[in-house]
C-alpha positions, 0 to 999 in steps of 0.5 A: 698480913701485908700493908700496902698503899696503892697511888696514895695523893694527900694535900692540904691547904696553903693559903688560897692554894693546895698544898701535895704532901703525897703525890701517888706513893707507893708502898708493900711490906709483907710479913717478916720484912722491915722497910725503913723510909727516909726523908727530910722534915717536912716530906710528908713521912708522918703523913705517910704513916698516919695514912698507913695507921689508918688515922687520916684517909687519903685524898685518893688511893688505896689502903690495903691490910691483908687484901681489905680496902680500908681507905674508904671503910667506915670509921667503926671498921678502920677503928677495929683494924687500927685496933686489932692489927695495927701497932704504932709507935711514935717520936716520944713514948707517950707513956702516962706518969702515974702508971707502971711499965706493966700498967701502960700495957694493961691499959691496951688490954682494958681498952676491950673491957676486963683485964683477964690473967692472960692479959696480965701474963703477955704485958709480962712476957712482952717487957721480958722480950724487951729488956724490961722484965725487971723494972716492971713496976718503974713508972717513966720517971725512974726510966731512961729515955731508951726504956721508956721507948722499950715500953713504947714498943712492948705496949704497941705489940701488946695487940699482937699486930700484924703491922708495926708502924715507927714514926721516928722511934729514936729520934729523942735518944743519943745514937747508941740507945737509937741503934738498941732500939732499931735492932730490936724492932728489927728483931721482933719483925723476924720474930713475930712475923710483922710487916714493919715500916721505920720512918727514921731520920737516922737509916744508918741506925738501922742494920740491913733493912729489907727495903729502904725507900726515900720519900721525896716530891710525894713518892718514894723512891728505892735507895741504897741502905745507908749500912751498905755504903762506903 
């Protein structure tokens, strides 16, 4: 499926004044395609995905997963996207402490009732793809900030998205375990088919994104990937 924002405008409000954070930005990611979004803090790059992830509706412009409109749809039906087709990863793992990497994923499958054996299988088979597959049944504490991120990513594909959305995703790890997890998003985007935005203060992480995009003034801009400069 393509993610695409259309003329996207947010603000907020500062005081007795309004405060732009998007100012019409735009944005398409087909499938199989990484696009990885810079900016300094406070640019408004997680506003940006919470816009795209279908958590904050927009003040005007368009939100688009395989051609639906969804900026104006009702809560009930952003909801099932979100759930069905989105997948979301953030800054820090969010991984609940008394339950296993294999849980947090079984957990995602509960959310729609029963947990079938197929369920069990694909959280499994998904900690396998990640480098996990041997320490699923370690809880957060017995796993490194690079693993606990891996189980972060498995449990956001544990939906099968269509559309992966990284807010951050290495920001907590040393640059060595920042590049581990970047490559293998990029790996999975080409793998699984998924329209992939990185929003990142570290795009030299990241090996020859297909798109890169810096969000400045409310719009983004093209820019040159940081792996291709001198």
């Amino acid at each position: 499926m393509t993610l695409q924002l259309n003329d996207i405008r947010v603000s907020v409000a500062d005081g007795p004044d309004r405060l732009t954070i998007l100012d019409g930005a735009d944005l398409t990611v087909e499938p199989g395609e990484l696009v990885a979004v810079t900016g300094v803090s406070g640019s408004g790059k997680s506003t940006l995905v919470a816009v795209a992830g279908l958590l904050r509706r927009p003040d005007e412009g368009e939100v688009l997963i395989d051609g639906e409109e969804l900026s104006g749809a009702p809560d009930r039906r952003r909801a099932t996207i979100r759930r069905d087709h989105i997948g979301l990863i953030f800054q820090s793992a969010n991984l609940f402490p008394s339950l296993t990497a294999i849980q947090q994923l079984e957990l995602v499958a509960h959310l729609d009732g029963r947990i079938s054996a197929e369920d069990r299988d694909q959280a499994h088979q998904l900690l396998d793809t990640v480098g996990l597959g041997d320490r699923i049944h370690h809880r957060p504490a017995q796993l490194s900030g690079g693993e606990r991120q891996r189980v972060a990513i498995a449990r956001a594909l544990m939906g099968d998205p269509s559309v992966v959305l990284a807010d951050e995703p290495t920001a907590a790890l040393d640059d060595a375990r920042g590049r581990e997890i970047m490559a293998l998003l990029a790996e999975l985007t080409t793998t699984r088919r998924t329209a992939t935005v990185v929003v990142t203060h570290a795009a030299h992480q990241l090996i020859d994104p297909d798109h890169t995009l810096h969000l400045e003034g409310g719009t983004l801009r093209p820019t040159e990937p940081e792996s291709a400069r001198p």
